[in-house]
N, C-alpha and C positions, 0 to 999 in steps of 0.2 A: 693472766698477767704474763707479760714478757718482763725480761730487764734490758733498757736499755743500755748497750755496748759501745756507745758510741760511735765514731766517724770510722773506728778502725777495724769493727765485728761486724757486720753485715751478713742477714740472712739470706740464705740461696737454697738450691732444691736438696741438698742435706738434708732438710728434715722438711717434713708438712704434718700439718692436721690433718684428721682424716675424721669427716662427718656422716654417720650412716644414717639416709635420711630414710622414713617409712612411706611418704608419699611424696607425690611429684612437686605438691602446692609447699611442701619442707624446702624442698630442693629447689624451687623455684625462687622461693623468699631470702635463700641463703646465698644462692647465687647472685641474686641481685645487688643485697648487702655488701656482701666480700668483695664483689666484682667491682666495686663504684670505685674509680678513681688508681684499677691495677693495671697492672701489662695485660692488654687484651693477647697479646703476641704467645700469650703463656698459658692462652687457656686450649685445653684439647682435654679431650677422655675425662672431662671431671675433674681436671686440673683447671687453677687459680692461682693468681698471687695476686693479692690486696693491695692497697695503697702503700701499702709498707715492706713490699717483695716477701712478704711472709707466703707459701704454696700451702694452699689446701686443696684436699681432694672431697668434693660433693659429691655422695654416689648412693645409691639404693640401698640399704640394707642388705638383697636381697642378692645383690653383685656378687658376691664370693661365692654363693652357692653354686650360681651360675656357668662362674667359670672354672669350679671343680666337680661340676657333675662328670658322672662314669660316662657319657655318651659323649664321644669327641664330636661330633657335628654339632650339635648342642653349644658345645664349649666354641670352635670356630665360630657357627653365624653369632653369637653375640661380640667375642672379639670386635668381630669383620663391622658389625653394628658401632660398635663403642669405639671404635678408631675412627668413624667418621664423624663423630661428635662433639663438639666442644662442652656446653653446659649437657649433662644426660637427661636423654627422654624414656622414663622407665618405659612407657606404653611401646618403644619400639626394640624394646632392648626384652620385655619379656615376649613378643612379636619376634623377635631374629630365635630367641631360647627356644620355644615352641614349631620354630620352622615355617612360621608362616612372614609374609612381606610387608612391610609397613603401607597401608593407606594410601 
């Protein structure tokens, strides 16, 4: 539930939701949802903003670990992966983690 603020509160990237999905077909379905009808201009790295400039971020579970393991190349190729992304594809993002090349 939000409240609405009327004409004079309007949401912006101050705040988002943040959704940790466990698989792709979560992430795929949520994306789609949220996505209908938002600024496409706004999506990148798992970022969204809905019909209602509300920003969420869809992103794996799995994403934080990723990018706090002890091995910096590790941590880089996924960066390097997930800035090229707008909606996240777990299959390439644990693909950059592991050091090998997407497909």
């Amino acid at each position: 539930m939000a409240l609405n603020g009327g004409p004079v509160f309007k949401f912006n990237e101050a705040i988002s939701l943040i959704v940790n999905c466990e698989t792709q077909e979560e992430l795929d379905r949520l994306w789609g949802r949220l996505s209908e009808g938002g600024d496409e201009k706004a999506q990148q790295c798992g970022w969204l903003k809905d019909r209602y400039g509300l920003s969420w971020q869809i992103v794996p579970a799995a994403l934080g670990e990723m990018l706090q393991d002890k091995d910096p190349r590790k941590t880089e190729n996924v960066m390097k992966a997930l800035l090229q992304m707008k909606k996240i594809d777990m299959k390439a993002l644990e693909q950059a983690y592991e050091g090998q090349s997407k497909p």
